[in-house]
C-alpha positions as protocol buffer text, in pm:
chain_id: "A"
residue {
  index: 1
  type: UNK
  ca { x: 28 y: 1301 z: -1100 }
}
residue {
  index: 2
  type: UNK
  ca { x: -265 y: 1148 z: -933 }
}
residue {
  index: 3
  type: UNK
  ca { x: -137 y: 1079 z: -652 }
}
residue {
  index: 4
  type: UNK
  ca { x: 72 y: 1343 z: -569 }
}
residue {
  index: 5
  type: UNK
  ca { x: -254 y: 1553 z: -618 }
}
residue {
  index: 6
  type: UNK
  ca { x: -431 y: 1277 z: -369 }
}
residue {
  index: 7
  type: UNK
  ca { x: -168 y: 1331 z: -106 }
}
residue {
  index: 8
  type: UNK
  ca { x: -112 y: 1697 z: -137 }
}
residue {
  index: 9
  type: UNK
  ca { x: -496 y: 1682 z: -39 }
}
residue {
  index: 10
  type: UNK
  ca { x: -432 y: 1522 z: 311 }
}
residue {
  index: 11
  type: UNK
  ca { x: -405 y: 1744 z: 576 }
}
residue {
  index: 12
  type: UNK
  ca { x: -175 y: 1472 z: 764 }
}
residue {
  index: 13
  type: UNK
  ca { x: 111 y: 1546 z: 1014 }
}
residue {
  index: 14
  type: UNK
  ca { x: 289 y: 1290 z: 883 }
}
residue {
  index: 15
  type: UNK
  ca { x: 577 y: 1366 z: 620 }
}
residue {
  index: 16
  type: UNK
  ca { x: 767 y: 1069 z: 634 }
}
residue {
  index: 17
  type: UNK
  ca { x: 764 y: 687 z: 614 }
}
residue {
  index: 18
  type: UNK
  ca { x: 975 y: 707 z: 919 }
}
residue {
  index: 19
  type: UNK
  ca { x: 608 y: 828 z: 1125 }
}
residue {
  index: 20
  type: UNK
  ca { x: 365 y: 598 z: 921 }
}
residue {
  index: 21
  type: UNK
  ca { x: 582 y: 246 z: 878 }
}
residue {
  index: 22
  type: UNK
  ca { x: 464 y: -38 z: 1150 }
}
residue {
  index: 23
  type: UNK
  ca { x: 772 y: -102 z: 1360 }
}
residue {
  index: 24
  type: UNK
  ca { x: 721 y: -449 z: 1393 }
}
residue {
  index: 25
  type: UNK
  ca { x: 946 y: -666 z: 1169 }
}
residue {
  index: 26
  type: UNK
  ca { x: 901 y: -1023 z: 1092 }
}
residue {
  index: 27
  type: UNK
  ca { x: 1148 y: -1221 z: 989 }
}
residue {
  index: 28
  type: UNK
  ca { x: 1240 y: -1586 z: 855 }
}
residue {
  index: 29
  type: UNK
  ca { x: 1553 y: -1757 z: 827 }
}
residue {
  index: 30
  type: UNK
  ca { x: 1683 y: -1839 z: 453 }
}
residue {
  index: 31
  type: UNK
  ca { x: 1672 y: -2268 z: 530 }
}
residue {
  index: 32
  type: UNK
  ca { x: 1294 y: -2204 z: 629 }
}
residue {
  index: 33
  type: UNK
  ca { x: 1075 y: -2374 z: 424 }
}
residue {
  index: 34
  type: UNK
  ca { x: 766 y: -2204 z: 278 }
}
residue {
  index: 35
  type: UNK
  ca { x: 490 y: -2400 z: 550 }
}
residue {
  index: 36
  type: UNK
  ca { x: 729 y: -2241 z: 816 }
}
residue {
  index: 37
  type: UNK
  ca { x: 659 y: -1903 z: 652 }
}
residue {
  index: 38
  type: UNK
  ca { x: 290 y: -1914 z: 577 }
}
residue {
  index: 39
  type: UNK
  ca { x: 252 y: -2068 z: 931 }
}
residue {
  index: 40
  type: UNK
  ca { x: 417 y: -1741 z: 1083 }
}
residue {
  index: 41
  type: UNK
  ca { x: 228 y: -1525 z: 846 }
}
residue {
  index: 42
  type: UNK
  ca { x: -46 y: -1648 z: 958 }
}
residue {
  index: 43
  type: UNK
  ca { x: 28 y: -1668 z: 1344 }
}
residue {
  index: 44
  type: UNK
  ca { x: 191 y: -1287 z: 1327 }
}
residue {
  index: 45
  type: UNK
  ca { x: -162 y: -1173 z: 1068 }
}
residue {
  index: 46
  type: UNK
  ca { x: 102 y: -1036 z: 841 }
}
residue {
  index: 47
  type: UNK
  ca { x: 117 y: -1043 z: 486 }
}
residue {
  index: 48
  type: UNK
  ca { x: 479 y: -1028 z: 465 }
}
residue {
  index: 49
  type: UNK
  ca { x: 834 y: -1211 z: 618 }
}
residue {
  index: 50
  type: UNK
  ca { x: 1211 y: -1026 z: 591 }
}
residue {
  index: 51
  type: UNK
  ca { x: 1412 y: -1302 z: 494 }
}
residue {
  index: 52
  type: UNK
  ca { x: 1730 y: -1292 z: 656 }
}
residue {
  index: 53
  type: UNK
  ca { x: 2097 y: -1482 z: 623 }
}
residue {
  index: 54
  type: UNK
  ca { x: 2293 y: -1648 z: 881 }
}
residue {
  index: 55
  type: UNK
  ca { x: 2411 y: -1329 z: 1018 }
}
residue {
  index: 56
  type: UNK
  ca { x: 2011 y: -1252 z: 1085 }
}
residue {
  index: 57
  type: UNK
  ca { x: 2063 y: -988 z: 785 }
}
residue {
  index: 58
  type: UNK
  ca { x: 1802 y: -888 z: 531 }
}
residue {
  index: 59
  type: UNK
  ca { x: 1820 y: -1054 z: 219 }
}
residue {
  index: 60
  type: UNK
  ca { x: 1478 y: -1047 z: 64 }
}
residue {
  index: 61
  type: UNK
  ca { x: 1125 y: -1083 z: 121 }
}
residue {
  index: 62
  type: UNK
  ca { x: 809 y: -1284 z: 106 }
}
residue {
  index: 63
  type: UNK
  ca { x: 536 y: -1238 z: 41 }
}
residue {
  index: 64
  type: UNK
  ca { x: 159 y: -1331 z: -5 }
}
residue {
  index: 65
  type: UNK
  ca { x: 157 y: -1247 z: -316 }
}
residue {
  index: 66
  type: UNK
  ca { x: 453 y: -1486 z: -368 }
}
residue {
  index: 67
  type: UNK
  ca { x: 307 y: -1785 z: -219 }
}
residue {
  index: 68
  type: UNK
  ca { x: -12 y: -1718 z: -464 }
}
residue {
  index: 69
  type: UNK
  ca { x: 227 y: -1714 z: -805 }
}
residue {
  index: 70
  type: UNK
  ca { x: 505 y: -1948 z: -683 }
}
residue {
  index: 71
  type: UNK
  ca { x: 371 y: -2222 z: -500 }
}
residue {
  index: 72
  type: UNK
  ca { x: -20 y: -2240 z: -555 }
}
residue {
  index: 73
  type: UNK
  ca { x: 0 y: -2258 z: -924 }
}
residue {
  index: 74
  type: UNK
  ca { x: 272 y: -2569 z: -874 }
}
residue {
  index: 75
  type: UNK
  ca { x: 207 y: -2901 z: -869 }
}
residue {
  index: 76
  type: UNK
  ca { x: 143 y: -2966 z: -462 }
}
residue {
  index: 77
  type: UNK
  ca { x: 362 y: -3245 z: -483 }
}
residue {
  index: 78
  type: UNK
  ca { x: 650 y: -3002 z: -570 }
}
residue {
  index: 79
  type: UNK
  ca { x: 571 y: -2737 z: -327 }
}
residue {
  index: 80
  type: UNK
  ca { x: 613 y: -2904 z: -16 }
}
residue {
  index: 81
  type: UNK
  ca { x: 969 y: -2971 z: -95 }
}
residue {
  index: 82
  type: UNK
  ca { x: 1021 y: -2578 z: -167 }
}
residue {
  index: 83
  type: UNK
  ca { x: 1208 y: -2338 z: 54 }
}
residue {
  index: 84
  type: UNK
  ca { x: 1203 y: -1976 z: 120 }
}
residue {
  index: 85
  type: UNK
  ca { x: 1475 y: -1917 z: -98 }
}
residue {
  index: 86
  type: UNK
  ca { x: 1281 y: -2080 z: -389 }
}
residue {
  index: 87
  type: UNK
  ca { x: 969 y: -1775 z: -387 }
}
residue {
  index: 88
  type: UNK
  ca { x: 1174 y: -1525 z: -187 }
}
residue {
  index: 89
  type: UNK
  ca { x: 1215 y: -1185 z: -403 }
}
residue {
  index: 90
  type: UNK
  ca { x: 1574 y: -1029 z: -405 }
}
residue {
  index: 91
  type: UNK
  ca { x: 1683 y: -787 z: -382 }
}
residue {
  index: 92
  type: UNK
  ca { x: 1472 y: -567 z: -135 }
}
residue {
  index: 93
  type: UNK
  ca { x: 1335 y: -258 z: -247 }
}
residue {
  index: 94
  type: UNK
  ca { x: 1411 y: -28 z: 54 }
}
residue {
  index: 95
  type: UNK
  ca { x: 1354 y: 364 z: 159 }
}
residue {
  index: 96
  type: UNK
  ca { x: 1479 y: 573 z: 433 }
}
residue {
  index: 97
  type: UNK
  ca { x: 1297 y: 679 z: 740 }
}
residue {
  index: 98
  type: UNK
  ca { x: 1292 y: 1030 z: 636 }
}
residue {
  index: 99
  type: UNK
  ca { x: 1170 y: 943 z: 277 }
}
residue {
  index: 100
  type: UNK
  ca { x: 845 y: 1127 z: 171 }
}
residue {
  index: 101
  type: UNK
  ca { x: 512 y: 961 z: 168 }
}
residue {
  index: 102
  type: UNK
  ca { x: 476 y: 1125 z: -170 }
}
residue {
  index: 103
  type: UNK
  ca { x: 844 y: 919 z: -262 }
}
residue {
  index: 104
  type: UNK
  ca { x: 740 y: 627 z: -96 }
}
residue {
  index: 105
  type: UNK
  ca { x: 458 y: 579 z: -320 }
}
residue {
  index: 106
  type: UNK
  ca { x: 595 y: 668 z: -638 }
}
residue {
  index: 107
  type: UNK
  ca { x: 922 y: 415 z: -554 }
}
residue {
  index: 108
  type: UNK
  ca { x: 631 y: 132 z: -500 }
}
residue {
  index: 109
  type: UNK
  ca { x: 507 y: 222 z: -858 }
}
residue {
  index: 110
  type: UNK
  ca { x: 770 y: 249 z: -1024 }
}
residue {
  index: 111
  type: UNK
  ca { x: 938 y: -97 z: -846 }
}
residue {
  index: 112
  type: UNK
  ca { x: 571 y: -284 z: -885 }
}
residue {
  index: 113
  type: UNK
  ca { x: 558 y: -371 z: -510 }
}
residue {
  index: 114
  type: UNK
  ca { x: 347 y: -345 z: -179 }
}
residue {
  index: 115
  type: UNK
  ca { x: 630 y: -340 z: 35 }
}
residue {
  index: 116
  type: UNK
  ca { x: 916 y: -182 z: 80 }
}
residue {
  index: 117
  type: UNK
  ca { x: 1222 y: -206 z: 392 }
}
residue {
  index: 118
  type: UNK
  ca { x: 1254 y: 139 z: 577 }
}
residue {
  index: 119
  type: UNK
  ca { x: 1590 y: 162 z: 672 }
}
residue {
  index: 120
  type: UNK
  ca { x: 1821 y: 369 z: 837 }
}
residue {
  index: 121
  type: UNK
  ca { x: 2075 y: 580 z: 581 }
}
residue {
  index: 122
  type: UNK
  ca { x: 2072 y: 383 z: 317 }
}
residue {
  index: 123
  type: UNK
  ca { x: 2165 y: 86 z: 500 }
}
residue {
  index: 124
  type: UNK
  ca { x: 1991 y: -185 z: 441 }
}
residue {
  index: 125
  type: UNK
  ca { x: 2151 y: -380 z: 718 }
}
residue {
  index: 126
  type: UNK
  ca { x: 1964 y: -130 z: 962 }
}
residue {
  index: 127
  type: UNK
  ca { x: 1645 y: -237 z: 889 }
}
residue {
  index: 128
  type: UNK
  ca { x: 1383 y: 5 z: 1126 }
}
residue {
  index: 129
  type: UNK
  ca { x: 1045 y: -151 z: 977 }
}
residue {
  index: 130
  type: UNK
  ca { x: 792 y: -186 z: 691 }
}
residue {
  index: 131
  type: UNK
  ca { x: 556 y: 2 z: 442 }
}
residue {
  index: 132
  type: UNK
  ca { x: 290 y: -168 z: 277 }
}
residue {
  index: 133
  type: UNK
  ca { x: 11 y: -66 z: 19 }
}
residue {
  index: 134
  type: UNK
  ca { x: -222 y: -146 z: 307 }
}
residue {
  index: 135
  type: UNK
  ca { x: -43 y: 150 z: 580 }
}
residue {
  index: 136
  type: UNK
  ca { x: -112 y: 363 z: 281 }
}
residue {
  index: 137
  type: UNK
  ca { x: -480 y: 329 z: 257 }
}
residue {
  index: 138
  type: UNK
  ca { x: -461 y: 340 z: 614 }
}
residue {
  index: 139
  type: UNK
  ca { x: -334 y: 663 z: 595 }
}
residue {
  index: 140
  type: UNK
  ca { x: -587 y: 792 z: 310 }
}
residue {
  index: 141
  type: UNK
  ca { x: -875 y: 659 z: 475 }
}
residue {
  index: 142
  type: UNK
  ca { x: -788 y: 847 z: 837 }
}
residue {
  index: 143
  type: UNK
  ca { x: -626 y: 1196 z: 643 }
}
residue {
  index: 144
  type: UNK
  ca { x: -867 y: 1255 z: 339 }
}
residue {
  index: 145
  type: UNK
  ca { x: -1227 y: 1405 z: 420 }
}
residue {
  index: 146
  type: UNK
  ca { x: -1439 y: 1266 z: 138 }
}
residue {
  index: 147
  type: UNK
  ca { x: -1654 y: 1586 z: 89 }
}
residue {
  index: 148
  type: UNK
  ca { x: -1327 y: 1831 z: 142 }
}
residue {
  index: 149
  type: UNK
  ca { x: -1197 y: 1574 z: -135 }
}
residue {
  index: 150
  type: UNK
  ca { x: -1505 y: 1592 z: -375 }
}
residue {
  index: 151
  type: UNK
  ca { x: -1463 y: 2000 z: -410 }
}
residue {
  index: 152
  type: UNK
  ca { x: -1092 y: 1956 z: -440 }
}
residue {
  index: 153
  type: UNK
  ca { x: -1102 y: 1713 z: -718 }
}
residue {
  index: 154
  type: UNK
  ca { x: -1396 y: 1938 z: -852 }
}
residue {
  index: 155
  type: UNK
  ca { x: -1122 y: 2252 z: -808 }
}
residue {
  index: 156
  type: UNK
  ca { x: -865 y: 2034 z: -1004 }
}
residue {
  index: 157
  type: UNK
  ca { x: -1109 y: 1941 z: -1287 }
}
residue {
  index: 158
  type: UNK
  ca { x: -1187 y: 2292 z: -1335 }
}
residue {
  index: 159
  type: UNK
  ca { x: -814 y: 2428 z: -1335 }
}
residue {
  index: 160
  type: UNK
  ca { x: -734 y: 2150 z: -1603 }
}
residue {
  index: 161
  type: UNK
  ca { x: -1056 y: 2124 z: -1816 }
}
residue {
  index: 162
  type: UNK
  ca { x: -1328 y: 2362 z: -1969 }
}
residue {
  index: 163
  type: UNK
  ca { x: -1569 y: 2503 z: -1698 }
}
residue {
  index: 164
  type: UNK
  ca { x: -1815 y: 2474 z: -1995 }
}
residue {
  index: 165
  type: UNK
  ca { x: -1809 y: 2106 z: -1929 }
}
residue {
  index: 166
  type: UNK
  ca { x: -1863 y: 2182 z: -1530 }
}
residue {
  index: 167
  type: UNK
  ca { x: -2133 y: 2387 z: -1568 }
}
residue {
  index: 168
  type: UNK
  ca { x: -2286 y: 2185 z: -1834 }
}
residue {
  index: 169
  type: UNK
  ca { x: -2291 y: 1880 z: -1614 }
}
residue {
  index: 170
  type: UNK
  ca { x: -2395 y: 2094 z: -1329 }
}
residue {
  index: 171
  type: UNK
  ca { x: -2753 y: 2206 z: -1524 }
}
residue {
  index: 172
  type: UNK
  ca { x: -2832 y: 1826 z: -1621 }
}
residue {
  index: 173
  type: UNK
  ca { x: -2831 y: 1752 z: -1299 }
}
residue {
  index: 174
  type: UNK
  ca { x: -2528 y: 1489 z: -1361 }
}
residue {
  index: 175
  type: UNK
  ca { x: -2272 y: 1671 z: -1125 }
}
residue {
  index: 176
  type: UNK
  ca { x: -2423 y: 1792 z: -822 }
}
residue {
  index: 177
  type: UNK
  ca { x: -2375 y: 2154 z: -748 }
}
residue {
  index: 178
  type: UNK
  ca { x: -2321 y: 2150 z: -355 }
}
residue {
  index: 179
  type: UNK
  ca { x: -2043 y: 1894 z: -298 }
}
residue {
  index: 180
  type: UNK
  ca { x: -2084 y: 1904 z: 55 }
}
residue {
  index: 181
  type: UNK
  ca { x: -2428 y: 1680 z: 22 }
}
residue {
  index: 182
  type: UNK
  ca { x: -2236 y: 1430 z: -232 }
}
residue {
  index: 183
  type: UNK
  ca { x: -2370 y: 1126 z: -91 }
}
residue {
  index: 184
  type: UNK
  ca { x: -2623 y: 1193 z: 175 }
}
residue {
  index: 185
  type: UNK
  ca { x: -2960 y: 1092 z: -2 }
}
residue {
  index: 186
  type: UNK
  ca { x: -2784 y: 773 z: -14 }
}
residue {
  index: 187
  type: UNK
  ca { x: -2689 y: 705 z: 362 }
}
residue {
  index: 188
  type: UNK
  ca { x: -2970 y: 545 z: 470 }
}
residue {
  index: 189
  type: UNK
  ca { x: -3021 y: 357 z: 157 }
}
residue {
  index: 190
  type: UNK
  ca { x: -3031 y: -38 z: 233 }
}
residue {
  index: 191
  type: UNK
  ca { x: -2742 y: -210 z: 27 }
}
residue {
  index: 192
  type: UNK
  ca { x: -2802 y: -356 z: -302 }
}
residue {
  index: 193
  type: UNK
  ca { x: -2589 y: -637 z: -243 }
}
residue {
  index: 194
  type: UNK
  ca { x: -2782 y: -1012 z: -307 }
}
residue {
  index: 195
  type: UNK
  ca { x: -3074 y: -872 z: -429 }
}
């Protein structure tokens, strides 16, 4: 419910993954073996490889977040004899171009990833590109206006709670009254960090 109410507050032209997925499409060969694939992650700066079969189609993925529970926890020894296959996930979790951001993110939820195949009609053997976690907060950070945000969530609270409580807050001085100032006192503020 949260974030459908989050991205109901964007005021985004985008409505599908088709207009917000990055085009550009690793891929690895099954055989590889995982330094192959980190060493292309890391050449390409992506966090992700499409592995593919023989017939150069998808078969699953890999991903960071593999190499950190597969192969970093093993015994070294053991992991430089692994291959893609060995970490891979299967079967790829994919979404169609024309699949709502609103979907997209519930289907990553619900599936536990950050990243799914956009493909073309259900086909996963038409594989267009990729949506990650990280094209999502993309897409928060350059659609949501924090203080438009602040009196939205503020409008929600108040729909779904006791305005006592609001107003309450309000007089303490705990929950400022003009939203539109939310952080400002604060902007020149040195950071805290180290100190």
């Amino acid at each position: 419910m949260l974030n459908h109410f989050l991205l109901d507050m964007t005021e985004s032209k985008i409505t599908s993954i088709g207009q917000l997925m990055t085009e550009k499409l690793e891929t690895i060969g099954l055989p590889s073996s995982i330094q192959q694939a980190s060493t292309k992650m890391r050449d390409k700066n992506v966090s992700s490889l499409v592995v593919v079969d023989d017939y150069n189609k998808p078969i699953g993925i890999v991903t960071e977040r593999d190499f950190v529970r597969k192969v970093y926890v093993n015994d070294s020894s053991r992991s430089r004899n692994m291959l893609i296959k060995d970490i891979m996930s299967s079967p790829l979790i994919t979404i169609n171009t024309t699949t709502s951001v609103e979907e997209a993110t519930d289907i990553m939820i619900q599936n536990k990833v950050r990243h799914l195949l956009v493909v073309e009609n259900d086909d996963r053997n038409k594989p267009l590109g990729i949506i990650t976690a990280t094209d999502f907060v993309a897409y928060l950070k350059e659609n949501l206006n924090t203080d438009d945000m602040n009196a939205k969530i503020l409008a929600f609270i108040r729909e779904h709670k006791d305005d006592n409580v609001i107003e309450e807050l309000e007089q303490q001085g705990e929950l400022p009254k003009d939203v539109q100032k939310g952080g400002e006192e604060y902007e020149n503020e040195e950071p805290r960090q180290g100190l």
